[in-house]
N, C-alpha and C positions, 0 to 999 in steps of 0.2 A: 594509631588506634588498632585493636587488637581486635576481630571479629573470629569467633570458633566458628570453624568449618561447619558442624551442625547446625547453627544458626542459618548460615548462608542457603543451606540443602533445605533446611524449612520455608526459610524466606521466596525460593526457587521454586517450591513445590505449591507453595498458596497462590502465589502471585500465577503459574504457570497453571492453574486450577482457574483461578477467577479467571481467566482470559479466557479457557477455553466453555466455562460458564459464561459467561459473556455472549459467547458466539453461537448459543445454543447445544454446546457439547459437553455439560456436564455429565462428570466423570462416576458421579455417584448417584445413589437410589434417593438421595434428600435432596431437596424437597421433592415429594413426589404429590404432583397437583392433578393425578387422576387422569384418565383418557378419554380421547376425543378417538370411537370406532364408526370408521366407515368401512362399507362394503361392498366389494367385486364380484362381480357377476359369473368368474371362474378362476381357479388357480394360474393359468396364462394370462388375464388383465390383473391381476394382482403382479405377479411379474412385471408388467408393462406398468400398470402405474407407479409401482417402488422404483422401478429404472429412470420412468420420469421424475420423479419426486427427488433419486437422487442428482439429475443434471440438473436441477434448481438449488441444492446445495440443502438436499434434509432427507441423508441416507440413510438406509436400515441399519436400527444397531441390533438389535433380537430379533427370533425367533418365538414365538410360544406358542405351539402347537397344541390340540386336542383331537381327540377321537372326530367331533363334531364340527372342527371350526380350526385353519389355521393363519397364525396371527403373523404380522409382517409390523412390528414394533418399532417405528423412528426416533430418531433422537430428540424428537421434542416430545414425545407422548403421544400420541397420534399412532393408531392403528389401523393398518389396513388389511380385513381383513377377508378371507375367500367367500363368497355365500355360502352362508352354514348350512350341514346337512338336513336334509326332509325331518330327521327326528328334533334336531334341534329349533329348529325354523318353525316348526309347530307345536313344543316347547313356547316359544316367545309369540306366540301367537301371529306370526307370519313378520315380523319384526327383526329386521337382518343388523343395521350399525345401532349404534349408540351414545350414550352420554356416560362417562365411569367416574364415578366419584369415590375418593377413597374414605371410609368408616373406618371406626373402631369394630363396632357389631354391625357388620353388613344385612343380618337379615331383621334387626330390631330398624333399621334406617330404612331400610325396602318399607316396613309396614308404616311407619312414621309418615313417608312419602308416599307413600297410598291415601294413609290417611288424608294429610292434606290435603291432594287432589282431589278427593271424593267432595272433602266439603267446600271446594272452588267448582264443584260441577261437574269434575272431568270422571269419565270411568277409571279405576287404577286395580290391574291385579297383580300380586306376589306370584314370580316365576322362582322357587328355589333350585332348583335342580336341571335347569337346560342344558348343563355341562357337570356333570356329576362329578369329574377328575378334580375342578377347582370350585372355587367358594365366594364364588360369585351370586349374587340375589337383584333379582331383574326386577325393573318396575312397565308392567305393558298397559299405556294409556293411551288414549285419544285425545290428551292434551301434549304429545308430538303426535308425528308422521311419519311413518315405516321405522322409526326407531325406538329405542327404548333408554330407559336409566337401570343405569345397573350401579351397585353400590358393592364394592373390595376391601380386603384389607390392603395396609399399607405394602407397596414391592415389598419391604423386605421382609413380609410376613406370608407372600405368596409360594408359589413355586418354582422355583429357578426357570426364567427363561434358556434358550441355547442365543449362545453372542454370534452374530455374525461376523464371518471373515471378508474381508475386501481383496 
């Protein structure tokens, strides 16, 4: 039976795809199920806990940095990121990690989920601009605890993170 080479190099490339999907190392921006941000108390335990993070087997793949805030991006979505600066930190009304869900209109879903919470009880304000570089829309309520929901467009709509080298 005759199999063309291309076929095989396809065949090799899905299968060597799902395994590494499998294992938590998906090689691409899809599906992109939003971030889970926690936050380090300084650019040295950000170091420390990425280092610990990766001897448990969930290395840093990115980088995404801001004037305000910079990001330490793992392979499963999970960001760990420095305590943001004084401007930004009061920006989100003292509000340091997060909950990141990805939108189509990030800041029609901020007010959407405001809304909601308001009429569950909770306080909810619209943060649009805590990091003016990217387009991100924060939600700062009192239905979490020192964090917030922030709502994104899809990665491949954002802005290039830097990949890290091992």
């Amino acid at each position: 039976m005759f199999v063309p080479m291309w076929a095989l190099v396809l065949v090799g490339l899905v299968l060597g795809w799902a395994l590494l999907a499998l294992n938590g190392r998906n090689l691409l921006p899809v599906p992109d199920g939003g971030s889970r941000l926690f936050a380090a108390s300084s650019v040295e335990a950000q170091r420390a806990i990425v280092e610990l993070l990766a001897l448990h087997g969930l290395p840093q793949r990115f980088r995404g940095d801001t004037e305000g805030v910079k990001r330490a991006i793992l392979w499963d979505g999970a960001t760990i990121i420095t305590a943001p600066s004084e401007a930004v930190r009061a920006r989100l009304h003292g509000t340091a990690g997060g909950l990141g869900l990805v939108v189509k209109e990030p800041a029609a879903a901020a007010e959407a989920a405001a809304t909601f919470l308001r009429a569950r009880g909770f306080s909810a304000t619209v943060v649009r601009d805590a990091e003016p570089e990217i387009p991100i829309c924060h939600v700062v309520t009192d239905a979490l605890l020192g964090v917030n929901l922030s709502f994104r467009k899809h990665a491949l709509r954002f802005p290039l993170p830097q990949r890290v080298r091992r």
